[in-house]
N, CA, C and O atoms as a GROMACS GRO file, in nm:
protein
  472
    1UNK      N    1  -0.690   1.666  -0.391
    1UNK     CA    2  -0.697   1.540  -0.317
    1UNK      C    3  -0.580   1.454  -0.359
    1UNK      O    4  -0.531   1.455  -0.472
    2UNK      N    5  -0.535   1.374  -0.249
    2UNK     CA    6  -0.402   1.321  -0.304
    2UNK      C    7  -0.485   1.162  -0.367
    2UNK      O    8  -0.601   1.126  -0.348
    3UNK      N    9  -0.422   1.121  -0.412
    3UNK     CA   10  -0.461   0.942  -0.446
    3UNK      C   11  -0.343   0.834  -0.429
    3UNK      O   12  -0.229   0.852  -0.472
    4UNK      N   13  -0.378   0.737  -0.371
    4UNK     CA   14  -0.273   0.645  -0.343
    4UNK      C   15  -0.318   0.537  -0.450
    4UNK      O   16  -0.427   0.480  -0.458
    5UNK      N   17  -0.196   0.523  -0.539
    5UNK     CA   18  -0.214   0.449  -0.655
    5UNK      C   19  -0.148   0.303  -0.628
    5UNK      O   20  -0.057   0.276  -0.551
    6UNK      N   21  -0.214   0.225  -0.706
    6UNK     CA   22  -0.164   0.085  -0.753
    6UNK      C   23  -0.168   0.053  -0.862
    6UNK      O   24  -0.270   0.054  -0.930
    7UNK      N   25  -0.030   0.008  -0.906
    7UNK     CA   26  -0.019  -0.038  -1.063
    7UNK      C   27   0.008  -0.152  -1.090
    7UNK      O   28   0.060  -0.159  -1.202
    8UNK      N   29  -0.012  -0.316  -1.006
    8UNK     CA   30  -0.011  -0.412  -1.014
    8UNK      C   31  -0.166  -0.462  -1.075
    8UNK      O   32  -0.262  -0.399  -1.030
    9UNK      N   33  -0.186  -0.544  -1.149
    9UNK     CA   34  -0.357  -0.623  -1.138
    9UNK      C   35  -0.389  -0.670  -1.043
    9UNK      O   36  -0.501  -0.651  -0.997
   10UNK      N   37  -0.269  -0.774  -0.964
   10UNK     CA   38  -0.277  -0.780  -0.843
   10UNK      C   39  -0.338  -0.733  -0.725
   10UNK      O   40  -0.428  -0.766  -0.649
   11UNK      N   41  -0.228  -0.615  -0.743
   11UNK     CA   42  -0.325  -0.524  -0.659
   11UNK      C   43  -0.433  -0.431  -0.650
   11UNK      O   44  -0.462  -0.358  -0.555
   12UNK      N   45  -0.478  -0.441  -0.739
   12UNK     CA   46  -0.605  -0.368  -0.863
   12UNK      C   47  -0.713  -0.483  -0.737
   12UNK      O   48  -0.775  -0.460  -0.633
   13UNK      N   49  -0.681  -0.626  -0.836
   13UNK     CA   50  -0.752  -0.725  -0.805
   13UNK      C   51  -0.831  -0.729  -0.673
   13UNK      O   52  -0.951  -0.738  -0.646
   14UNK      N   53  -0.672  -0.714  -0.571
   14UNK     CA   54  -0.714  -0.723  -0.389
   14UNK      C   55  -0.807  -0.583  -0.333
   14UNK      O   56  -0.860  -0.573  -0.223
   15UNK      N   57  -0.809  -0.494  -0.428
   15UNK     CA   58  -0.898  -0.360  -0.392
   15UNK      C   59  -0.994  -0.381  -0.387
   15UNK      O   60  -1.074  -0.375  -0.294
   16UNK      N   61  -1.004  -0.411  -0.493
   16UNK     CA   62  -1.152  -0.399  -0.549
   16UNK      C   63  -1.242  -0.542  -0.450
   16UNK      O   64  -1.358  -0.520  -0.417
   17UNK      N   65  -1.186  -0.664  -0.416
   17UNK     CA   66  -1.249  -0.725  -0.333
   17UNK      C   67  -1.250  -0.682  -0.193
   17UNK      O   68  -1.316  -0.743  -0.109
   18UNK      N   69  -1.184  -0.584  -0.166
   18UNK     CA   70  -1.148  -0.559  -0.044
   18UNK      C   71  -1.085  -0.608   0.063
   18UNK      O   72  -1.105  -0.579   0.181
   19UNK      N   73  -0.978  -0.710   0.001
   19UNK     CA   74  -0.884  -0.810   0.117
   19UNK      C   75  -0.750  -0.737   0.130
   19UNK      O   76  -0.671  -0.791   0.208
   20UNK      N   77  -0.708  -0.626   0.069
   20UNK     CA   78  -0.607  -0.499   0.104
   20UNK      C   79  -0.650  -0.378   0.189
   20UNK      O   80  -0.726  -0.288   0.154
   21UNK      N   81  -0.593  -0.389   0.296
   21UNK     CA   82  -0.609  -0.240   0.343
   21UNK      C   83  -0.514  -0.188   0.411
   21UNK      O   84  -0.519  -0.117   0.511
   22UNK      N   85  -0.405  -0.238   0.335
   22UNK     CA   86  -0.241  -0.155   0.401
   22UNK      C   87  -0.131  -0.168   0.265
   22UNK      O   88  -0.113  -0.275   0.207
   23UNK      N   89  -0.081  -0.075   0.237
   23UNK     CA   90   0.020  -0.060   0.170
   23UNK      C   91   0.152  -0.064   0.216
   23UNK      O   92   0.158  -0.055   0.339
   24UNK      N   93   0.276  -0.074   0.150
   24UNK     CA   94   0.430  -0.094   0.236
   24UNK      C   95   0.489  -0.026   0.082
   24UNK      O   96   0.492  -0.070  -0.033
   25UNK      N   97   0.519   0.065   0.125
   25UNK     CA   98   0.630   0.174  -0.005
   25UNK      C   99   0.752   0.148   0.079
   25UNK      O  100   0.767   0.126   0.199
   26UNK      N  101   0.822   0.155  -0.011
   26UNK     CA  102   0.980   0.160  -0.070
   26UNK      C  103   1.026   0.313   0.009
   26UNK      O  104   1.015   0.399  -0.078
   27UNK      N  105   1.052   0.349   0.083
   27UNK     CA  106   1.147   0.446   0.164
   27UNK      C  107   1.028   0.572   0.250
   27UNK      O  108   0.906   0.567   0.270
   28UNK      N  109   1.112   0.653   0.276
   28UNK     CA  110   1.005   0.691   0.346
   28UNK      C  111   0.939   0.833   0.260
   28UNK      O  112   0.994   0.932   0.213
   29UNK      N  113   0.803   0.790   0.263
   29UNK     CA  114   0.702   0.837   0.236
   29UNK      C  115   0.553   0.931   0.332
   29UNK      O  116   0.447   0.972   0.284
   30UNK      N  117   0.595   0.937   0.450
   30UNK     CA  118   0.526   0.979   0.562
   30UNK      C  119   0.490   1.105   0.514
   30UNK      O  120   0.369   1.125   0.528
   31UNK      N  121   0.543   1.186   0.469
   31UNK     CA  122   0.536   1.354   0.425
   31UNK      C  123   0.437   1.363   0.318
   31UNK      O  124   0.374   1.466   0.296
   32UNK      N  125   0.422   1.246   0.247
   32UNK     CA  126   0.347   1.271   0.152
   32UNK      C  127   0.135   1.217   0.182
   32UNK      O  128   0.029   1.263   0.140
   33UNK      N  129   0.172   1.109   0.269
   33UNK     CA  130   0.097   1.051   0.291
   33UNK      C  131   0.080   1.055   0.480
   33UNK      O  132   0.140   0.978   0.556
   34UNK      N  133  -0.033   1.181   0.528
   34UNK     CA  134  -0.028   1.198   0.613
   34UNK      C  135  -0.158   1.096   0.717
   34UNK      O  136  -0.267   1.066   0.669
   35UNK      N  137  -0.110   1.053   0.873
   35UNK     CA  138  -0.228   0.999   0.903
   35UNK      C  139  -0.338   1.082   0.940
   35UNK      O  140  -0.321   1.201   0.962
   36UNK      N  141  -0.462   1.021   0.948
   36UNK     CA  142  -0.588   1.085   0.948
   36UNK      C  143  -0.628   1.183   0.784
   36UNK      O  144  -0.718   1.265   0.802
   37UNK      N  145  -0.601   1.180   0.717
   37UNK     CA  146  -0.614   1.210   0.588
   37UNK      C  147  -0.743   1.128   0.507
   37UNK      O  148  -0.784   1.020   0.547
   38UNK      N  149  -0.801   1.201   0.384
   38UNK     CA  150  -0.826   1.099   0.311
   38UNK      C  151  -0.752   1.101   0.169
   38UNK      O  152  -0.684   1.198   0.135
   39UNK      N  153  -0.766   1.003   0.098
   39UNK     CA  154  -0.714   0.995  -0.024
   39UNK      C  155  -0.811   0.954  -0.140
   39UNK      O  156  -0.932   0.950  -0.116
   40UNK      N  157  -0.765   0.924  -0.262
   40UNK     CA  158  -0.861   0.844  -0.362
   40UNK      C  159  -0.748   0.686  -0.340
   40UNK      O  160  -0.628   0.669  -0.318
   41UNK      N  161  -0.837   0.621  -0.358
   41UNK     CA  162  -0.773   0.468  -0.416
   41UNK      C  163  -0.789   0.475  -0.568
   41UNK      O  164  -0.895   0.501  -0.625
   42UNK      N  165  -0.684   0.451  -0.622
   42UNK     CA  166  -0.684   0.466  -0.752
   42UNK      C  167  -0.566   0.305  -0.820
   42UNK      O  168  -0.475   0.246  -0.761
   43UNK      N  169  -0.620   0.283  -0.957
   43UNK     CA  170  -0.499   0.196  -1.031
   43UNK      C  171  -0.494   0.229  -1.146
   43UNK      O  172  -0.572   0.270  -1.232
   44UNK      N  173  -0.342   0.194  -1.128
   44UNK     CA  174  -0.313   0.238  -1.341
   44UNK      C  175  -0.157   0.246  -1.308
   44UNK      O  176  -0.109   0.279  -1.199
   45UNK      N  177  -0.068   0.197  -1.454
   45UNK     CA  178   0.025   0.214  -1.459
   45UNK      C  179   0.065   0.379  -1.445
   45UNK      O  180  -0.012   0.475  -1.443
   46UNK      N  181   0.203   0.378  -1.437
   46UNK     CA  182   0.254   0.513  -1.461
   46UNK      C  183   0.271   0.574  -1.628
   46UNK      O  184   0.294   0.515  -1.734
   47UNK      N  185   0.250   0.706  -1.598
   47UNK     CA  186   0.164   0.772  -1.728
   47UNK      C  187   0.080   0.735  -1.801
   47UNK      O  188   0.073   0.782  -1.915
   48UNK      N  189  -0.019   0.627  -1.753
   48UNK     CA  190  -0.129   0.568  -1.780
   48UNK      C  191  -0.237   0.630  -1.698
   48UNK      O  192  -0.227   0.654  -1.577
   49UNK      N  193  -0.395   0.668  -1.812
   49UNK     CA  194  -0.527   0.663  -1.705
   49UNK      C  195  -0.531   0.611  -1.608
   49UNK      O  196  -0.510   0.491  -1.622
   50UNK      N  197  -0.558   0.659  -1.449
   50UNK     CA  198  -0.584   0.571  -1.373
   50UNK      C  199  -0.730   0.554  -1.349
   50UNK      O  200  -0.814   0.614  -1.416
   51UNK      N  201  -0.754   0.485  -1.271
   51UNK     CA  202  -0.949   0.432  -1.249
   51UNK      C  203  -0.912   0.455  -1.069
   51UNK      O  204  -0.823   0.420  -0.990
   52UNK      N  205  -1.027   0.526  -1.066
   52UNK     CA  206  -1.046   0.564  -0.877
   52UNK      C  207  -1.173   0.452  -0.851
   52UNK      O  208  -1.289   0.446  -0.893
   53UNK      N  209  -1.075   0.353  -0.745
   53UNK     CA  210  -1.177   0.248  -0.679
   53UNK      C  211  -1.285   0.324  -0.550
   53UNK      O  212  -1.405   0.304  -0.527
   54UNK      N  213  -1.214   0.392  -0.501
   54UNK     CA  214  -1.294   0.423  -0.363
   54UNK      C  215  -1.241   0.527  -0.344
   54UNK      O  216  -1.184   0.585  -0.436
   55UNK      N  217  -1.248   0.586  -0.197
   55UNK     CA  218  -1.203   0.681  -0.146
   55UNK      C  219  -1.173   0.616   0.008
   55UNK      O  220  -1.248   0.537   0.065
   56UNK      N  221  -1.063   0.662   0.055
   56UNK     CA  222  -0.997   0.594   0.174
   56UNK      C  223  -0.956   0.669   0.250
   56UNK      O  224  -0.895   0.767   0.207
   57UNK      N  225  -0.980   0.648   0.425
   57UNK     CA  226  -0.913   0.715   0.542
   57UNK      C  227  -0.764   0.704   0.565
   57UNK      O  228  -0.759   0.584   0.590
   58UNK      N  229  -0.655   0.743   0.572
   58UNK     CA  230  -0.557   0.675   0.629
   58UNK      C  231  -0.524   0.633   0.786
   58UNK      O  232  -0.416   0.685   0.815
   59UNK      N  233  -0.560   0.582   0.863
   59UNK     CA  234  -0.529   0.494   0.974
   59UNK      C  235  -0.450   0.507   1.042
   59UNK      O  236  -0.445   0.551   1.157
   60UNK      N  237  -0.334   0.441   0.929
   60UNK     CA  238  -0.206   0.456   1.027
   60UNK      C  239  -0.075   0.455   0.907
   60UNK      O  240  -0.060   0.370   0.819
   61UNK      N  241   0.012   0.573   0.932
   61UNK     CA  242   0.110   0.545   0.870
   61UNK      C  243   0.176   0.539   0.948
   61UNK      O  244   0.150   0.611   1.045
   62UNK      N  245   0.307   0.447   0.956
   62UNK     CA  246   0.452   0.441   1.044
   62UNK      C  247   0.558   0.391   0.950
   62UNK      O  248   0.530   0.305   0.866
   63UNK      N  249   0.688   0.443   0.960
   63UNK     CA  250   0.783   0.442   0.893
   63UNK      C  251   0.880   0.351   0.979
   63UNK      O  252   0.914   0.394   1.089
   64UNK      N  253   0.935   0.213   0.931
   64UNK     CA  254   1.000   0.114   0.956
   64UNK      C  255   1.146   0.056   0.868
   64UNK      O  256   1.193   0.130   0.782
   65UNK      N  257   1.184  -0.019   0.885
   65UNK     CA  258   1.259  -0.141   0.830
   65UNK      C  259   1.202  -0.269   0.763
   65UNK      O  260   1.147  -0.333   0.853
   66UNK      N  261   1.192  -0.325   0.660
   66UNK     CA  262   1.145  -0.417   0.658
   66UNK      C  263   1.172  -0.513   0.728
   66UNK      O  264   1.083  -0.598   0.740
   67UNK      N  265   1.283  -0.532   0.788
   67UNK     CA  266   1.342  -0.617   0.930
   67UNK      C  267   1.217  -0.634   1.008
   67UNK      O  268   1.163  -0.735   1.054
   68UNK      N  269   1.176  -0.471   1.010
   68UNK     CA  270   1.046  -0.446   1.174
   68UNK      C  271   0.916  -0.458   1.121
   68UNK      O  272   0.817  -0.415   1.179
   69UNK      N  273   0.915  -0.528   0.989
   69UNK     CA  274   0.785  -0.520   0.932
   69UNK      C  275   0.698  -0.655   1.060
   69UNK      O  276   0.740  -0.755   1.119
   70UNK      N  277   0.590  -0.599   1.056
   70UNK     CA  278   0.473  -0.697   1.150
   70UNK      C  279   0.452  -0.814   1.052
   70UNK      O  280   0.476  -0.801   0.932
   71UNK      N  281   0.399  -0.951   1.115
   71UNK     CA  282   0.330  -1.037   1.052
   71UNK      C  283   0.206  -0.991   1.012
   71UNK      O  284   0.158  -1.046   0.914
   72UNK      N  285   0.139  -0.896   1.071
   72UNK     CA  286  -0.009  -0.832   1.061
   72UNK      C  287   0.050  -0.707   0.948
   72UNK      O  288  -0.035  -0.702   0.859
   73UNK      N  289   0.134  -0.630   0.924
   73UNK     CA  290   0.144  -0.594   0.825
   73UNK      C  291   0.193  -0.625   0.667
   73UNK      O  292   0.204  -0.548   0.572
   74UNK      N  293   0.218  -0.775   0.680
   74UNK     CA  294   0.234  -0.898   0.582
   74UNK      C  295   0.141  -0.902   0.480
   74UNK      O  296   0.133  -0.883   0.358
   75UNK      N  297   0.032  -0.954   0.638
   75UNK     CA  298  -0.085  -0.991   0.586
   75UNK      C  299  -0.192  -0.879   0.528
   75UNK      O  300  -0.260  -0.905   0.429
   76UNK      N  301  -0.198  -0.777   0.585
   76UNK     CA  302  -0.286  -0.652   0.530
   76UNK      C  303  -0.236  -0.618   0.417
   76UNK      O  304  -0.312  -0.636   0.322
   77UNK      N  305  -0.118  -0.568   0.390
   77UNK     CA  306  -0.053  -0.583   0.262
   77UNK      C  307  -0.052  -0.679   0.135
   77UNK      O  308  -0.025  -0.657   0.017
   78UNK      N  309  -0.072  -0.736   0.168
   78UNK     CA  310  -0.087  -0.910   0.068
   78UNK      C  311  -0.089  -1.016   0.155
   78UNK      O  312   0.009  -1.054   0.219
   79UNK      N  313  -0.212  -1.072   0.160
   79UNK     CA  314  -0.198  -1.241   0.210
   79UNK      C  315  -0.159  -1.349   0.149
   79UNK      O  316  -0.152  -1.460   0.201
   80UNK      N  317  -0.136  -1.326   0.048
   80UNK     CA  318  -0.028  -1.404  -0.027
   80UNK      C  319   0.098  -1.390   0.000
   80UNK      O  320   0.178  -1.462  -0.060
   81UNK      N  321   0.139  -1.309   0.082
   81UNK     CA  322   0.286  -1.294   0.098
   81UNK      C  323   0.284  -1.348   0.290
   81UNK      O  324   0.198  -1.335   0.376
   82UNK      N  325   0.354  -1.379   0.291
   82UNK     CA  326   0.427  -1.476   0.436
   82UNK      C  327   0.526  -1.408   0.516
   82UNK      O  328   0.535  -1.382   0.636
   83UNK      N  329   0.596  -1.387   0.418
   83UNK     CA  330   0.769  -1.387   0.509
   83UNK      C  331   0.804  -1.277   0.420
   83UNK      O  332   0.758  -1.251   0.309
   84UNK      N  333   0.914  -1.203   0.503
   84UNK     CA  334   0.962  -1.086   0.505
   84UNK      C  335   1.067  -1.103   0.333
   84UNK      O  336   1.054  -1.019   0.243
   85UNK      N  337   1.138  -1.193   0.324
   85UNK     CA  338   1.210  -1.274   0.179
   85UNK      C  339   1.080  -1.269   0.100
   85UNK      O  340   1.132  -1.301  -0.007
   86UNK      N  341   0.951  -1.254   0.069
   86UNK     CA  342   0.885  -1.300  -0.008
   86UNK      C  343   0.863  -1.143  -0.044
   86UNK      O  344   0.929  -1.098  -0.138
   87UNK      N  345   0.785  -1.067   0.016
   87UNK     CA  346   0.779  -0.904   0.039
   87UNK      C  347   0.953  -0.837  -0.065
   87UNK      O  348   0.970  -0.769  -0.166
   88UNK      N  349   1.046  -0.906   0.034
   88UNK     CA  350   1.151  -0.820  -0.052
   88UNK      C  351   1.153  -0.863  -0.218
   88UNK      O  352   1.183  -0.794  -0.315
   89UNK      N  353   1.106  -1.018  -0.210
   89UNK     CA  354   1.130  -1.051  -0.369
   89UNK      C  355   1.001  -0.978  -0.463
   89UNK      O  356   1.007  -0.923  -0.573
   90UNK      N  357   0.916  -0.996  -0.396
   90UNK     CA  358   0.794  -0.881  -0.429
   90UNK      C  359   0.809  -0.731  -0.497
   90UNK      O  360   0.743  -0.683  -0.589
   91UNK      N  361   0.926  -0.667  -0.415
   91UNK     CA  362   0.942  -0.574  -0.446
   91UNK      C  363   1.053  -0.532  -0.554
   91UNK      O  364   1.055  -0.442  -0.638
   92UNK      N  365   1.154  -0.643  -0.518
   92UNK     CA  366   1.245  -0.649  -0.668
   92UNK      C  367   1.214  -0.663  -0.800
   92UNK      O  368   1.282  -0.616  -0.892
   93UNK      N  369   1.080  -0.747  -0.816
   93UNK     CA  370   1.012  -0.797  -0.902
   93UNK      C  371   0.943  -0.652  -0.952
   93UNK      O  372   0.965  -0.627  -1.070
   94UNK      N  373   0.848  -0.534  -0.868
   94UNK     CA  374   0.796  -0.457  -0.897
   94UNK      C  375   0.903  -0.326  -0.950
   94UNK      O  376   0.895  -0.260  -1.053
   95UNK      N  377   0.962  -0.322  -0.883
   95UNK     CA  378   1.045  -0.199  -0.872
   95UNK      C  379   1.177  -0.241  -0.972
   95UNK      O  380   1.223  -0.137  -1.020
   96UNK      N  381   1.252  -0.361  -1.018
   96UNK     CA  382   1.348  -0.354  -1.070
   96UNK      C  383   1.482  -0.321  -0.981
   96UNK      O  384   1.589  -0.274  -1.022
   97UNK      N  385   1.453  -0.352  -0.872
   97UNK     CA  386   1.608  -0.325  -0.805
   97UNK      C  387   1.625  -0.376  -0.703
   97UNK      O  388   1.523  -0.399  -0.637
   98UNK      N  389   1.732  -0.407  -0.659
   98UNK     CA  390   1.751  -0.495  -0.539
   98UNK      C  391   1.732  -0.379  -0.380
   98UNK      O  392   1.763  -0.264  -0.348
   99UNK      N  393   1.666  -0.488  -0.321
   99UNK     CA  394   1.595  -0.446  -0.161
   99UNK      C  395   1.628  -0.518  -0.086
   99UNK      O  396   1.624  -0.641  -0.087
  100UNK      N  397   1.681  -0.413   0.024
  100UNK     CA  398   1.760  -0.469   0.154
  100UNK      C  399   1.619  -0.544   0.216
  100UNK      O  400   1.507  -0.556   0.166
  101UNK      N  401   1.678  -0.591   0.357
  101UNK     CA  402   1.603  -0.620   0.472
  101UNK      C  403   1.601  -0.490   0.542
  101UNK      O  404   1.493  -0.447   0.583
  102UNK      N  405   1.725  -0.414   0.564
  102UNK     CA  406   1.723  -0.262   0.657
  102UNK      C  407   1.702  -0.168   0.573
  102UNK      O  408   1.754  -0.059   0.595
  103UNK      N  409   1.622  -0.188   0.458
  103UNK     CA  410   1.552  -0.065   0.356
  103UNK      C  411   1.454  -0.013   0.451
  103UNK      O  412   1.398  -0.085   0.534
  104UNK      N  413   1.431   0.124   0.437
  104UNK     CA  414   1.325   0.185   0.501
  104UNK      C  415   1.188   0.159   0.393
  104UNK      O  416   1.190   0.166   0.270
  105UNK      N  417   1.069   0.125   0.487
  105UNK     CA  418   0.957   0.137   0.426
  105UNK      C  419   0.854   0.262   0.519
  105UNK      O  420   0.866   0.322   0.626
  106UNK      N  421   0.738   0.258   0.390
  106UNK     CA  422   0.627   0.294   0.500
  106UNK      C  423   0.533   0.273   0.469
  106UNK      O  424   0.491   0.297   0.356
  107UNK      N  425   0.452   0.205   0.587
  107UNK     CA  426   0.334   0.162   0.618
  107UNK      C  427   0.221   0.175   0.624
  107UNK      O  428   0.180   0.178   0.740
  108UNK      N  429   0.126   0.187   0.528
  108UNK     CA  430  -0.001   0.276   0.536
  108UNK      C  431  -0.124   0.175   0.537
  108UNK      O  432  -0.151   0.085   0.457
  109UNK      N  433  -0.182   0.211   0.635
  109UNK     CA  434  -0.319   0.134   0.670
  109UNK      C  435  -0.444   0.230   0.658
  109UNK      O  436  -0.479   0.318   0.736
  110UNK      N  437  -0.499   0.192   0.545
  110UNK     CA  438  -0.665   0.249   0.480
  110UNK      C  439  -0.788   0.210   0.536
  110UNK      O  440  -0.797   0.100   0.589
  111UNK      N  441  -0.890   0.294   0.532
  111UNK     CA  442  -1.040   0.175   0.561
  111UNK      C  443  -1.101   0.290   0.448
  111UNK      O  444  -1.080   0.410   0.428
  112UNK      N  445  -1.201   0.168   0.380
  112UNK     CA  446  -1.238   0.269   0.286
  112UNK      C  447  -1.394   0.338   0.333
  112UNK      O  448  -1.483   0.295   0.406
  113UNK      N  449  -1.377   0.468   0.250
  113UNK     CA  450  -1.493   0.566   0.335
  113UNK      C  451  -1.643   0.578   0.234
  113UNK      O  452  -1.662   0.609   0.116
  114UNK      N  453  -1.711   0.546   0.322
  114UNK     CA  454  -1.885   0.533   0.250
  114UNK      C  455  -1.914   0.672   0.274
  114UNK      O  456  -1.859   0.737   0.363
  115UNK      N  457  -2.017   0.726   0.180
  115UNK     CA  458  -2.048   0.829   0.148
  115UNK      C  459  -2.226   0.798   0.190
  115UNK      O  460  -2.305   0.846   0.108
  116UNK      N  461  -2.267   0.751   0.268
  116UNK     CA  462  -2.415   0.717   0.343
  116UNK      C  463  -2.463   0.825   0.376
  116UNK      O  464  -2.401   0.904   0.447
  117UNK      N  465  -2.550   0.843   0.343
  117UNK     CA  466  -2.684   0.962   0.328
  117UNK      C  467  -2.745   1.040   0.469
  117UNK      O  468  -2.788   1.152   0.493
  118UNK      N  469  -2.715   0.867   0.579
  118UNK     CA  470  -2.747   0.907   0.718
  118UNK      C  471  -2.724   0.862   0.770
  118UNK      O  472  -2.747   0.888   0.888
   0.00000   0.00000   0.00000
């Protein structure tokens, strides 16, 4: 099973309440992360234990620009984040390196999956 990880608290935080249900990676990632799939939701740093929150459908992946990023994929991603400048500083901050506006991302939209009896 693949797992789509988060290593922010942040974003630990927005899981676990359930006000995240789209991710935006840093180049393209489509191959790895196919739509109609499921995954684990998982957090933890890298080479750190991770903790599996749920288990998740993938929706929708599409591979963009952050230029072509949606206001609706802003907001699914972090509602704390606004504007496309806030996302890139977001990501400089995470990643350690400077990010275009015409960087390729990709877009992954989750719903998480109940395991109901009937």
């Amino acid at each position: 099973m693949m797992a789509l990880n988060f290593f922010t608290a942040k974003h630990k935080k927005m899981l676990m309440e359930r006000t995240k249900d789209c991710t935006i990676r840093l180049g393209d990632v489509s191959h790895d992360y196919k739509q109609n799939s499921i995954v684990w939701i998982t957090a933890g740093k890298k080479y750190e234990p991770k903790h599996k929150l749920y288990t998740a459908f993938l929706d929708k992946v599409r591979v963009k620009t952050i230029d072509t990023l949606s206001t609706e994929d802003l907001d699914h991603q972090d509602p704390g984040i606004n504007t496309k400048e806030e996302l890139i500083a977001d990501f400089e901050r995470m990643h350690k390196r400077r990010v275009q506006p015409d960087d390729t991302v990709t877009v992954i939209y989750f719903t998480e999956v109940h395991e109901d009896l009937g």
